[in-house]
C-alpha positions as CSV (number, residue, x, y, z in Angstrom):
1,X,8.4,-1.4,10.5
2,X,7.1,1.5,12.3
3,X,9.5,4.4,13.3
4,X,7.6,5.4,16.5
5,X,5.9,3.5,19.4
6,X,2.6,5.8,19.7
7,X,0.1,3.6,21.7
8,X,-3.0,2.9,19.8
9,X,-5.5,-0.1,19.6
10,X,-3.8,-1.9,16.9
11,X,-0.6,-1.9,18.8
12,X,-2.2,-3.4,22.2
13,X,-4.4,-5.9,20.3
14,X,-2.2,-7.0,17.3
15,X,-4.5,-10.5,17.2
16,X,-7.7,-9.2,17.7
17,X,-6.2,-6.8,14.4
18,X,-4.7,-9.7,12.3
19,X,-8.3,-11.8,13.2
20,X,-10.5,-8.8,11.9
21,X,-8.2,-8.5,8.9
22,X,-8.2,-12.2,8.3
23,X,-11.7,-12.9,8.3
24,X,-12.6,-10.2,5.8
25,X,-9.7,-11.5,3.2
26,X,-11.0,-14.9,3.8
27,X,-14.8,-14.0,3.3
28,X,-14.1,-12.2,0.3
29,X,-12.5,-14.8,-1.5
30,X,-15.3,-17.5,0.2
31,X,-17.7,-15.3,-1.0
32,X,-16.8,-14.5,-5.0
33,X,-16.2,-18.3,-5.1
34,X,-19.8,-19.4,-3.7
35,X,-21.4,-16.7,-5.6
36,X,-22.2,-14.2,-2.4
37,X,-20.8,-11.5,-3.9
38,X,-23.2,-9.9,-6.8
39,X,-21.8,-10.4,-10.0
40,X,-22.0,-6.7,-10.9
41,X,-19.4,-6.5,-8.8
42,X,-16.9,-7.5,-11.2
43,X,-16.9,-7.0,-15.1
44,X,-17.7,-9.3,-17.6
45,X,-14.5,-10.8,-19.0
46,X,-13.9,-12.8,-21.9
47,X,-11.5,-15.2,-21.9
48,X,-8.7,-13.1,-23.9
49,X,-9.0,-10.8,-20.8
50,X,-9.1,-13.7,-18.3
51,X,-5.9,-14.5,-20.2
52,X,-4.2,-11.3,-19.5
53,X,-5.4,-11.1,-16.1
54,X,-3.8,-14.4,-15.2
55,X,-0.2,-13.1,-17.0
56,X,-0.6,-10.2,-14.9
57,X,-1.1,-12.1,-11.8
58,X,2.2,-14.6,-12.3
59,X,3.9,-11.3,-13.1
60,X,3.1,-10.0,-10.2
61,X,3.9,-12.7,-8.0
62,X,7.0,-13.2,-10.1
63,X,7.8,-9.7,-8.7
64,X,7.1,-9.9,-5.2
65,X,9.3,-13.2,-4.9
66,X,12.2,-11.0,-5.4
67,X,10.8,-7.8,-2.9
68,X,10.5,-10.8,0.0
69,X,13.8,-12.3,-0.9
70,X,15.6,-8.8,-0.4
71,X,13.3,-7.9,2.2
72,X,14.7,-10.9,3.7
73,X,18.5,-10.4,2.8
74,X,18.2,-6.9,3.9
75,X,17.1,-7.3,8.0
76,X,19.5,-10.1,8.0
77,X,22.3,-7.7,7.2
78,X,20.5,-5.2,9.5
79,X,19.0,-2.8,7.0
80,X,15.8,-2.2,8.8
81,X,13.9,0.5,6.6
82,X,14.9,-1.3,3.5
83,X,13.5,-4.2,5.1
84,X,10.5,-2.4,6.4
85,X,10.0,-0.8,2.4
86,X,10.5,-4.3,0.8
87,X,7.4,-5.9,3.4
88,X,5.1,-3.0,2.5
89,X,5.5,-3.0,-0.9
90,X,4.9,-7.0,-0.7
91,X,1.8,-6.4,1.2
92,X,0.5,-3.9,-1.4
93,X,1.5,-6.6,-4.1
94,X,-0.9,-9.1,-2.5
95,X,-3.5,-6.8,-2.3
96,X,-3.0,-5.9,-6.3
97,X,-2.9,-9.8,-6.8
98,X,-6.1,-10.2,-4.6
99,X,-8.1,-7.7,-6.7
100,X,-7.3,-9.1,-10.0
101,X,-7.8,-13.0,-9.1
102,X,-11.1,-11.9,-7.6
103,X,-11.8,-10.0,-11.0
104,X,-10.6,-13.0,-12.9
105,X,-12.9,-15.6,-10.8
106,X,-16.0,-13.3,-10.1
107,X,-15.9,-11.8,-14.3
108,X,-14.8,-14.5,-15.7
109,X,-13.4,-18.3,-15.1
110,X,-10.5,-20.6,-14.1
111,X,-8.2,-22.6,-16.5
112,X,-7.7,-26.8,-15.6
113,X,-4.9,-28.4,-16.7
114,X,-4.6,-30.9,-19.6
115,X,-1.6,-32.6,-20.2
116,X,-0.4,-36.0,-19.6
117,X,-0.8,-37.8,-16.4
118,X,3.1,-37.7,-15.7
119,X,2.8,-33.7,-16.0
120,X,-0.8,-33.9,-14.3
121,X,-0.3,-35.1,-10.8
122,X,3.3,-32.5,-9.9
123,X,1.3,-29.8,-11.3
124,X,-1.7,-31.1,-9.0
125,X,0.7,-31.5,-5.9
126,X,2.5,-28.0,-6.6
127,X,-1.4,-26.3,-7.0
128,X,-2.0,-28.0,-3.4
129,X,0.6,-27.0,-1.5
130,X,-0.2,-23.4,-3.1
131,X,-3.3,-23.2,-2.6
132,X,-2.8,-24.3,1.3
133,X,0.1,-22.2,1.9
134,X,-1.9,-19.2,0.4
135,X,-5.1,-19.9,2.9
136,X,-2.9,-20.4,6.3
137,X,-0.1,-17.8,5.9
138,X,-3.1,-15.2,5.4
139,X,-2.9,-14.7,9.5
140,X,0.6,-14.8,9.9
141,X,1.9,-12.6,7.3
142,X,-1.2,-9.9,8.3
143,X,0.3,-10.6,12.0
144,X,3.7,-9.5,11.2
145,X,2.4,-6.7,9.6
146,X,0.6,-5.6,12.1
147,X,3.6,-5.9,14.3
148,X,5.8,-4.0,12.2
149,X,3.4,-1.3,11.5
150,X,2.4,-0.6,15.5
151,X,5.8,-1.1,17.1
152,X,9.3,0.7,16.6
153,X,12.3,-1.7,15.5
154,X,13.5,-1.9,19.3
155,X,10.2,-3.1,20.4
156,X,9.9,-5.2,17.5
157,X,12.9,-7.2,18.7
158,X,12.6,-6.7,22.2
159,X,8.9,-6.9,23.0
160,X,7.3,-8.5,19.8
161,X,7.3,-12.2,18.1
162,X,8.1,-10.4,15.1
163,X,11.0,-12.2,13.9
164,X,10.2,-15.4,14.5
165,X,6.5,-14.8,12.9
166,X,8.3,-12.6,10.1
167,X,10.7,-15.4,9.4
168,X,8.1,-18.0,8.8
169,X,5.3,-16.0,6.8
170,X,8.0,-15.0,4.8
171,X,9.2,-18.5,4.4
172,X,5.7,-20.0,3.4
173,X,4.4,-17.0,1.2
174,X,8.0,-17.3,-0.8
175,X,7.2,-21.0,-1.1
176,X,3.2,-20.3,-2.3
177,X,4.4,-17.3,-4.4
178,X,6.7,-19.4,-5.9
179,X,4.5,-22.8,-6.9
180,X,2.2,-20.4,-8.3
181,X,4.7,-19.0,-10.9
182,X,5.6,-22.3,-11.6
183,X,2.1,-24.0,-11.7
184,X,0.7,-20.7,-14.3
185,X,3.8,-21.6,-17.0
186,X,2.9,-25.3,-16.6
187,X,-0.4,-24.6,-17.4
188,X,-0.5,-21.6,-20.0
189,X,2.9,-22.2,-21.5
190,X,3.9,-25.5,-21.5
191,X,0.6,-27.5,-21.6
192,X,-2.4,-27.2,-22.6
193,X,-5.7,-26.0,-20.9
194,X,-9.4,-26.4,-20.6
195,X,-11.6,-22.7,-19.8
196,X,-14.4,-23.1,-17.1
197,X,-16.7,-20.4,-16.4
198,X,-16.9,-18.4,-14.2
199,X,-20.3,-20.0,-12.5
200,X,-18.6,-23.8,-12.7
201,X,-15.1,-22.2,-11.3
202,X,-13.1,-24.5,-9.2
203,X,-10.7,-23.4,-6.7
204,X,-8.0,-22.8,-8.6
205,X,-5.1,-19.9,-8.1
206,X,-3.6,-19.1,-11.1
């Protein structure tokens, strides 16, 4: 994604980057769910907002579906700064995402499914693979960013994993982006829900 190949830290140590990066999404997240993070932190919502909150957050994913799959259609047809705009503006979806789920958890509460057992246990194995493709594409997909942001497009094919990382954080955070749409109509718009607060939350992404 980068246009220059300036040496720098980041560009040397790419893991030691992505690990840094990693372990403060990860202990942010850790943290609002265990209660580490002070509640003052985040405002106190009331369930009309959590509702909002949680339409915004399937919109936005909703939206950054589409920015991956042309980011993707784009470097396959060789379109390398539309590819390299399409990744950063996926990145800063994920980060808008990240800061209202925290919001939503840490102010207010989650949402569990009820609806009959035939429903129950796809929307429970689509919520699973989710939730697991969310947690273990963290590194990857901050590793090909980190790549793309330190090295120029001919060192990013030449001297970089890039495309082969690229090509499966992509693949998984398409995958996670898109159960997560799917599992927040399940749950708000075709079924029904119970509200848990914000204290009893489970871990629960949508």
């Amino acid at each position: 994604m980068a246009t220059s190949s300036a040496d720098n830290a980041a560009k040397r140590h790419p893991l030691a980057v992505t690990a840094v990066l990693s372990v403060v999404g990860y202990a942010a997240v850790v943290g609002t769910f265990l209660g580490l993070v002070p509640g003052s932190v985040f405002p106190e919502l009331s369930l009309r907002a959590v509702n909002r909150l949680s339409d915004a957050i399937a919109l936005v994913n909703a939206i950054n579906v589409v920015v991956i799959a042309a980011g993707w259609r784009w470097i396959r047809r060789d379109e390398v700064k539309k590819h390299a705009a399409s990744m950063v503006t996926s990145f800063v979806l994920i980060l808008v995402f990240l800061v209202m789920y925290l919001t939503k958890i840490g102010g207010g509460g989650t949402k569990e499914f009820v609806g009959p057992a035939f429903a129950y246990y796809p929307y429970l194995a689509m919520l699973a693979i989710h939730i697991i493709l969310s947690i273990i594409s963290v590194p990857v997909v901050l590793y090909a960013l980190v790549l793309g942001l330190t090295h120029s497009p001919t060192e990013l094919r030449t001297e970089t994993p890039h495309r082969r990382v690229g090509r499966i954080a992509a693949g998984a955070w398409l995958l996670s982006l898109a159960l997560g749409v799917v599992t927040y109509l399940l749950l708000n718009h075709v079924y029904s829900w119970e509200y848990i607060e914000a204290a009893a939350a489970a871990l629960v992404f949508v």
